[in-house]
N, C-alpha and C positions, 0 to 999 in steps of 0.2 A: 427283392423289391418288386413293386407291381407294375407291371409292362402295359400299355395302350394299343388298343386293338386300333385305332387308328393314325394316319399316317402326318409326318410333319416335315416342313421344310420349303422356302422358296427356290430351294437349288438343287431338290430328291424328297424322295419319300423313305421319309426313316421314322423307325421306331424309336420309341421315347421311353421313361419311365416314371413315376407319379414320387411327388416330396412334397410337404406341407412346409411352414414356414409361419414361427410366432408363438405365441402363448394360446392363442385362439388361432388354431391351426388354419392357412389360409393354401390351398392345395393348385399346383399347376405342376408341366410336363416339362421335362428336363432333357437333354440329350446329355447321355455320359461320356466325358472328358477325360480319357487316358494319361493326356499329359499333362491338363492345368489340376490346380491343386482349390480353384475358389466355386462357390454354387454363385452362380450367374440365375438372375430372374428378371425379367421384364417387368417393367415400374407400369404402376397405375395408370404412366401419363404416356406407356408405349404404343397406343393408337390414335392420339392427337392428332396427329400429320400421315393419318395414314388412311387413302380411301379404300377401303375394303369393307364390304356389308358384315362380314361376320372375326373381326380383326383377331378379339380377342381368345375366342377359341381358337384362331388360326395361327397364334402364335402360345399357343397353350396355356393361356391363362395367365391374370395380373395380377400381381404381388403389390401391396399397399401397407406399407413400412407404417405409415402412422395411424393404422389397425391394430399395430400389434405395440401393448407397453412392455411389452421384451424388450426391444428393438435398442439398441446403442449404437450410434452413429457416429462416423470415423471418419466421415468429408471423401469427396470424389478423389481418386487415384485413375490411375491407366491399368486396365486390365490385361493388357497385352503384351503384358511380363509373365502372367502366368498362365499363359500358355489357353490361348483363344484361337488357334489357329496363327494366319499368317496379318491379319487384321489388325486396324489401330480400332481402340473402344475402352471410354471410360465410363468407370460405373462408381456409385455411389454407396460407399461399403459402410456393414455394419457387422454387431453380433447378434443372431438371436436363435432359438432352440432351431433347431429341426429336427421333422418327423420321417422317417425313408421307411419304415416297416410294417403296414399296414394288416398284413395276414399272420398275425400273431397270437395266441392266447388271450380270452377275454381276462386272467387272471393278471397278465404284466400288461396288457395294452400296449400303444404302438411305440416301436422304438424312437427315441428321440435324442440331442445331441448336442451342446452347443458349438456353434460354430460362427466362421465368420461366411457373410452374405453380398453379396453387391448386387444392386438394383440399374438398369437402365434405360433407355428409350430407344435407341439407336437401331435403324432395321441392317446395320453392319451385320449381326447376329437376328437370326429372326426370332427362335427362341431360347428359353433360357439355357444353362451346361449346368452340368452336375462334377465337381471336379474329384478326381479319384488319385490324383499324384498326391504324394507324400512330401516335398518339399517345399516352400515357396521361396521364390526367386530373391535374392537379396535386392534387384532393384525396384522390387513392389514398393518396398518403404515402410511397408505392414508388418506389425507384429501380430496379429490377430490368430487365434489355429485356424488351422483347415481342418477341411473334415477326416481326412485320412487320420492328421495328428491329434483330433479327440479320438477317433476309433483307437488309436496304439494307445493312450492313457486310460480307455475307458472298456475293459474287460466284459463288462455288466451290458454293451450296445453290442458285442459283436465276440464272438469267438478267438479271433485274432486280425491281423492287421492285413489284410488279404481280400480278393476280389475274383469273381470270373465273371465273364463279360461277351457278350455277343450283337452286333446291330441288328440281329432280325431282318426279312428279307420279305418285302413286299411280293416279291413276284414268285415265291415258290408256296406251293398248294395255296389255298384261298390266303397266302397273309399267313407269316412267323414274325410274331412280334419279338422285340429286344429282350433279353434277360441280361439279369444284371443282380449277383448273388454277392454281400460285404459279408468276411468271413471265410467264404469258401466258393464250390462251384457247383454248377449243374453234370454231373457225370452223360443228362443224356444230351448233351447239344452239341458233342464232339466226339471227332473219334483221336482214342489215346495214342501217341507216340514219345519213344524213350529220352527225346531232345531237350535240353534246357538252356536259357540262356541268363546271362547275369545282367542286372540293371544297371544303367550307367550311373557313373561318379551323382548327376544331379537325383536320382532315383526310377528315370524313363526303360520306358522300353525302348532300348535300341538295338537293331538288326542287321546286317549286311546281305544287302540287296543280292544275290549272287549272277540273277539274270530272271529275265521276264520273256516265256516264251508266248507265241502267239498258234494254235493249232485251229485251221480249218480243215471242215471235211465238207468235203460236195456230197451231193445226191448219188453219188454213186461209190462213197464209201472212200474214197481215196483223200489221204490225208496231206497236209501241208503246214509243215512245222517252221516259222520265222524266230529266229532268235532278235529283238531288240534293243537288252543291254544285258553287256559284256562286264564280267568282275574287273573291279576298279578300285585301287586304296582308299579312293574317299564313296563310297559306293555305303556308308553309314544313315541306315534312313530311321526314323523316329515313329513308333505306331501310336500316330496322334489324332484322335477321333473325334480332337475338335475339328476337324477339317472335313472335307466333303471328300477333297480332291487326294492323289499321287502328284507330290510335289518334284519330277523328274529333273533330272539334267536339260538343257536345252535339244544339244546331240540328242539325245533318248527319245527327246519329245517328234524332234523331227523325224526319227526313226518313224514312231505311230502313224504320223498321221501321212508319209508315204505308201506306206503299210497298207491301214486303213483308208485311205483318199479324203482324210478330213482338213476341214479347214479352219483357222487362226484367226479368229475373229479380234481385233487389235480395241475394240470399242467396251466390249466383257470382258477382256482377257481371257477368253474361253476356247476350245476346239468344237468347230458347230460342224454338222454335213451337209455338204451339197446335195443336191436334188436327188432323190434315190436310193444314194448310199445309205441311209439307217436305214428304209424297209428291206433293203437287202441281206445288210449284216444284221435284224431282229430275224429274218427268215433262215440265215444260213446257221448252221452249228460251228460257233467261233466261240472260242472260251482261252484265258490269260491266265497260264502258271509261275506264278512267285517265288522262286530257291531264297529261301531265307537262314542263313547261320547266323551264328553267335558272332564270330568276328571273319575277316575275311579269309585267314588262314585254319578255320574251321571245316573240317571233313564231313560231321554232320552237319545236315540240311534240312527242312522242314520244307514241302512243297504246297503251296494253297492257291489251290485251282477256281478263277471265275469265270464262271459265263459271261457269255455277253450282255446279260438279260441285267444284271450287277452292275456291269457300268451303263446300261440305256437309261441315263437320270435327263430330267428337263429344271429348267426355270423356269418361274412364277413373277410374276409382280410380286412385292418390287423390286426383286433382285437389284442390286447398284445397277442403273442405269441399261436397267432393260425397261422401254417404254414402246407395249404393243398396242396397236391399234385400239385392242379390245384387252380390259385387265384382265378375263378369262381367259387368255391364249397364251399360251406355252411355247417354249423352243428347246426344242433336244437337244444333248451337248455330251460328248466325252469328258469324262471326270479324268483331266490331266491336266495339269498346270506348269510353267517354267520356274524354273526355280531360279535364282539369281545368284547363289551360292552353296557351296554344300552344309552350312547352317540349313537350308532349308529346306532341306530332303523330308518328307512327310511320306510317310504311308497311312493315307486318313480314313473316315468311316464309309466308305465303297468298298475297302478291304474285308471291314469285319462282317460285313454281311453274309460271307461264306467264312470266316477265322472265327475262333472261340481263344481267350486269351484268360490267362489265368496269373494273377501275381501275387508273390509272395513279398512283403518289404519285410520279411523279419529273418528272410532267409536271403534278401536280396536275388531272387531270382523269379524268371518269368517264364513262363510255356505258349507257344501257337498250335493250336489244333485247327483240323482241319472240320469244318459244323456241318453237323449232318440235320437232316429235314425227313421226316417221318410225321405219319398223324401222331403221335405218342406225344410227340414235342410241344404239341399247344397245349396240352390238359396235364401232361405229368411232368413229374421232375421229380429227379434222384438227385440231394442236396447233399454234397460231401463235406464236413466241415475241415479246416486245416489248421489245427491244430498249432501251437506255437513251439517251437524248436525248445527241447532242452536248454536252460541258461538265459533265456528271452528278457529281453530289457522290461518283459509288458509290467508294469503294478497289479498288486495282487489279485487274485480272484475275486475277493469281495468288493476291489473296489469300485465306484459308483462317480467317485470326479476324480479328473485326472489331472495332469498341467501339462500345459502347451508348451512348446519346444523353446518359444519366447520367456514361458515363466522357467522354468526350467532353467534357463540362460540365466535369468535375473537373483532365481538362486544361487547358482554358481558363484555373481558377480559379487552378488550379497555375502557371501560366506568369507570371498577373500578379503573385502573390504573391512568385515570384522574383524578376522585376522592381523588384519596390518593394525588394525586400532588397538588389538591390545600388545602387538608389537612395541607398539610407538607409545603406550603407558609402562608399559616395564624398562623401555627405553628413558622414559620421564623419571622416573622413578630411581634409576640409578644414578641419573645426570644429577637430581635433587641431593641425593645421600653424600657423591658426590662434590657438589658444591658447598652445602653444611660442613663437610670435613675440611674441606678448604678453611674454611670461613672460621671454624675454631682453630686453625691451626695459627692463623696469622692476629689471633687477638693478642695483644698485649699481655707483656708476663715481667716479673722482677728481672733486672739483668742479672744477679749473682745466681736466679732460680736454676735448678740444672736438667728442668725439666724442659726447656727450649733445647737442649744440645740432645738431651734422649728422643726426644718425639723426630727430629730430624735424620737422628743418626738410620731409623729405618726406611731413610729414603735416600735414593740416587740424586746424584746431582740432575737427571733428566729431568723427575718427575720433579722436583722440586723449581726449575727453571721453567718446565712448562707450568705449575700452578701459577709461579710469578706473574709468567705471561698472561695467565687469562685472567687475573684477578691483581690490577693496575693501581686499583684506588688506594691512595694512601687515608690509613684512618688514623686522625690527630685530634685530641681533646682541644675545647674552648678555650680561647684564654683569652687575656686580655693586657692592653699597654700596661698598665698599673705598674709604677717602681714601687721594688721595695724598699720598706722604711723601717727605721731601729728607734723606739725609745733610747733617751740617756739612761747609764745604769751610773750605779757608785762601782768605781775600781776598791776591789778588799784586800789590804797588806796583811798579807799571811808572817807568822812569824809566831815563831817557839817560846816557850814559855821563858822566863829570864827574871833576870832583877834590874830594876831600875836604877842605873848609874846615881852614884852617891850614897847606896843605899845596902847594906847586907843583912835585911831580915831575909828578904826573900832564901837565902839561905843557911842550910842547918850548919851549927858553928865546931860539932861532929866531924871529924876530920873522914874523909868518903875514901874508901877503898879503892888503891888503882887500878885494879882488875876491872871495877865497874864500869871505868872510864876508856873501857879500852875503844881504838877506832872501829867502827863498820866498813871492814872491804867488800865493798858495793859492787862488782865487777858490770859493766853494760857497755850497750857502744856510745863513744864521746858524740853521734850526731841524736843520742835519745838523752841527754842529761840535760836537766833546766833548775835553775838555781831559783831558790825562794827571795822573795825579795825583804826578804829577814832571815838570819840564821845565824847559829852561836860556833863557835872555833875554841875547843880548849888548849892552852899551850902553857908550857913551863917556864914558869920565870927563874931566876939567878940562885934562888932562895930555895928553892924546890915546891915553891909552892906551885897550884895552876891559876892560870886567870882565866875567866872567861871571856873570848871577844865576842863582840853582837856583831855580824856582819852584815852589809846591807847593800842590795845587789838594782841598782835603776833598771835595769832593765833582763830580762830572762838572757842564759848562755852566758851573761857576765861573770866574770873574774868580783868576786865581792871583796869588798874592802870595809879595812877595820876602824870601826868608829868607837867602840868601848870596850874593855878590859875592865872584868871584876875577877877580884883576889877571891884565890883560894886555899888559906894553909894547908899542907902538909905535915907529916911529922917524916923523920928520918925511914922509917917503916915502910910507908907510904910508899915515897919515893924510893927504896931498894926495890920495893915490889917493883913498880912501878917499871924502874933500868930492865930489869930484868924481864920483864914483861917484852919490852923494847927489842931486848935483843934476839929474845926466841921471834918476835915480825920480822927482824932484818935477817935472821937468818933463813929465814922460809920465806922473803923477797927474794933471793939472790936466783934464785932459782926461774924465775918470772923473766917475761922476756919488754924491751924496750916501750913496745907496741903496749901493752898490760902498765906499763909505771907511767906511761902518759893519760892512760884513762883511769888512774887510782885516782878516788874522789877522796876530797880534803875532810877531814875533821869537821863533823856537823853538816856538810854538805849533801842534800839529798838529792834522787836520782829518780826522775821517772823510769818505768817499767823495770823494775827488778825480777829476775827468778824468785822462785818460790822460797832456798833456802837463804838468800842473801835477806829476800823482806824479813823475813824468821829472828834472823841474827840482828837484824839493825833494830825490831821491837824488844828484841830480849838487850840491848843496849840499851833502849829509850827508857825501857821497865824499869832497868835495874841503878837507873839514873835519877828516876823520876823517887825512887826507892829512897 
């Protein structure tokens, strides 16, 4: 990215780096932010309340949201979750493209990106950050990307998801400006060493302070080595360059400024000198070494050495509640601050003015070098790119958009809430099949049908007690009071063909064979026999003739009784037949048991339900009667 040959800051002179912002690119100066993750710019209306003759360039230029129809607007938050330093400041966030890569091929033009933006006023921050962390904080509230996480979706802006990084250093040879390489690093702004360290759980650089020594040397070459701070479990500091300051222990701090003979100004919160002491310690050769490991039971160390020339920073109007005489007058100060807890251990951008920092998010690891200063360093650069690890979450090489860690999420969310929807239709679906089976099982059916005993028999009594239970409603046809009613009928006397008393045409004067006459043993059970309520009885009278009686029965199951006798001659023939006939039945009665001679039906008496061969014999009687 492109570095400013000039210097910024109410609290130091630091190098900055150039970003544009908007559809209609609208360009100011940024300090880059190690630990926050959002691009911070100063709003249109950031020199309002601000007496300074030349405001706007002094705080790098103003960003004017309703210039650009990019611009989407997402209402004020607190920027001081993601990572501003130690500071309260809220900003007024959006989305809109930005531009960070100016020295590019006329053929792809400048790199560009969408991300998200916040605007502000507030001289809390003088100018705007450029944020370079990979996470944002879950109490931002914000789903918006950051720029780190378009750079990981978005292949086509950057090589991979990587950074190196240096503050530049006003006071060595005329002015080293800031670099600051997305993708990769500068090989020549460091010198290499074999140490690495891993990023913390939220994505930071974090270090273990080991100790901070102090070496003076007099004019006569003899040296003098203070140690500071001593290794300590919570001894975990943050290399966060939104800060100006080393955010110390208290202990630590009053170490310094015994050390040094500085004083505590309680109005700035600041370490100022008394009369003297800085033109002394800018004249003497005093410089502060930093043991930095990975964690604090770490063997390797990375050493970075500053001068004192590194921490001689001043404040500016308006610094918070520095009010000088004259807005042109300055006051020097030691860049060290109390920390209030070990949350707030900072190692901020007075460090990187001599460190060169390089990170990897794809590898989860970070490097401290130590930056070196040569004429070389202002005109050239040797650009390493760093390539993405085998297996790399990044999207393809061709691709051109990417999704933010919030769309990303939303997909996820998306997929499983489809999931369950068609879960919960196949669930529907069985419940429906289901209760249709139900519903035909319990329709009405014939009771003799036997297809009510089949269909149930393949079921338990479980399953059949729970259908019970879940399906309660009795279903019962329409009806209505209505009784019912009988037309009168005519009652029809049934009765056998005969002759009418007083009369013998009706029959032949032919004398009738006895054989024809013989009885029908009718065999049934006595509660299935029902008497007609007419019927004829043949019997012998004295003479050997037969008579006919007509019997006549009032009511069914009765005993009939005999109302008429008509004569039948015989001849002697007849009647031998006839005995004899007689005797071969009583002989094949005897045989029959008590039960059988009480339900032998009488002569002419008929019987409901007969067997087949009894109906047979009593037609072949009627026949041969009728004959």
């Amino acid at each position: 990215m492109d570095s400013t040959t000039d210097w910024f800051g109410d609290d130091g002179q630091w190098g900055a780096v150039y970003i544009a912002v908007g559809d209609d690119p609208q360009a100011f100066v940024v300090l880059p932010n190690t630990a926050g993750v959002d691009i911070l710019a100063v709003d249109g209306s950031g020199c309002d309340d601000v007496d300074t003759s030349d405001c706007s360039s002094q705080r790098g230029g103003l960003f004017e949201s309703d210039n650009s129809t990019t611009w989407k607007p997402y209402g004020f938050r607190e920027a001081s979750f993601n990572g501003i330093g130690l500071a309260t400041l809220y900003a007024d966030y959006g989305s809109d493209y930005v531009t960070f890569n100016f020295n590019v091929d006329e053929d792809t033009g400048p790199s560009n990106i969408s991300s998200s933006v916040g605007t502000f006023n507030s001289t809390v921050s003088w100018i705007g950050s450029f944020g370079l962390g990979l996470y944002r904080s879950e109490l931002s509230n914000l789903s918006l990307p950051t720029f780190m996480e378009s750079i990981w979706d978005n292949r086509s802006a950057a090589p991979s998801c990587s950074y190196g990084y240096t503050a530049g250093a006003y006071y060595r040879l005329k002015g080293v400006p800031a670099s600051l390489t997305i993708g990769g690093f500068d090989q020549l702004r460091f010198e290499p060493n074999p140490v690495s360290f891993n990023l913390s759980f939220q994505g930071w650089p974090v270090v273990s302070l080991s100790s901070i020594e102090v070496l003076s040397i007099d004019k006569d070459d003899n040296s003098t080595t203070i140690s500071l701070l001593e290794a300590s479990i919570d001894s975990y500091f943050t290399l966060d360059s939104s800060t100006s300051y080393i955010w110390l222990p208290g202990a630590t701090c009053d170490e310094f400024s015994q050390a040094l003979n500085l004083t505590y100004n309680e109005t700035l919160a600041l370490y100022t000198y008394p009369d003297g002491v800085h033109d002394y310690l800018a004249s003497s050769n005093v410089s502060f070494t930093f043991a930095i490991t990975d964690t604090s039971t770490s063997l390797d160390s990375v050493n970075i050495t500053l001068p004192f020339s590194a921490l001689d920073q001043y404040i500016t109007y308006p610094y918070p509640n520095f009010y000088p005489p004259e807005i042109s007058q300055s006051l020097p100060y030691f860049p060290i601050r109390r920390a209030s807890s070990s949350n707030e251990y900072r190692i901020g951008r007075v460090f990187f003015q001599e460190a060169y920092l390089v990170v990897d998010y794809e590898r989860n690891n970070f490097s401290v070098y130590q930056a070196t200063f040569d004429d070389s360093v202002i005109t050239d650069t040797n650009i390493i790119i760093i390539e993405p690890p085998p297996g790399s979450l990044y999207p393809g090489e061709n691709s051109t958009e990417g999704l933010s860690q919030g769309s990303r999420a939303g997909i996820v969310v998306g997929s499983l809430v489809g999931f369950m929807l068609i879960i919960a239709l196949i669930w529907w679906f069985f419940l429906r099949n289901r209760y249709q089976l139900s519903v035909r099982r319990r329709e009405p059916k014939p009771k003799d049908s036997k297809d009510d005993i089949s269909a149930n028999q393949g079921l338990s009594i479980v399953p059949r007690r729970w259908l019970n239970w879940r399906h309660r409603t009795h279903i019962e046809l329409e009806g209505d009071n209505t009784q019912p009613s009988e037309l009168p009928a005519t009652r029809f006397v049934h009765e056998l063909p005969g002759s009418i008393p007083g009369t013998t045409d009706q029959h032949p004067s032919t004398p009738v064979p006895k054989q024809n006459l013989r009885r029908s043993a009718i065999s049934t059970a006595a509660s299935s026999t029902v008497s007609l309520s007419s019927a004829a009885r043949m019997s012998e009278s004295s003479d050997g003739s037969f008579d006919e009686e007509e019997l006549v029965s009032p009511r069914p199951n009765s005993r009939p009784s005999s109302i008429a006798k008509h004569h039948f001659p015989t001849t002697n023939e007849t009647a031998e037949t006839n005995h004899g006939n007689e005797d071969e039945n009583n002989n094949g009665s005897e045989t029959e048991s008590k039960a059988d001679q009480r339900t032998r039906t009488q002569p002419g008496e008929i019987v409901l339900g007969p067997s087949a061969s009894t109906y047979t014999s009593k037609r072949r009687s009627d026949d041969q009667f009728s004959s």
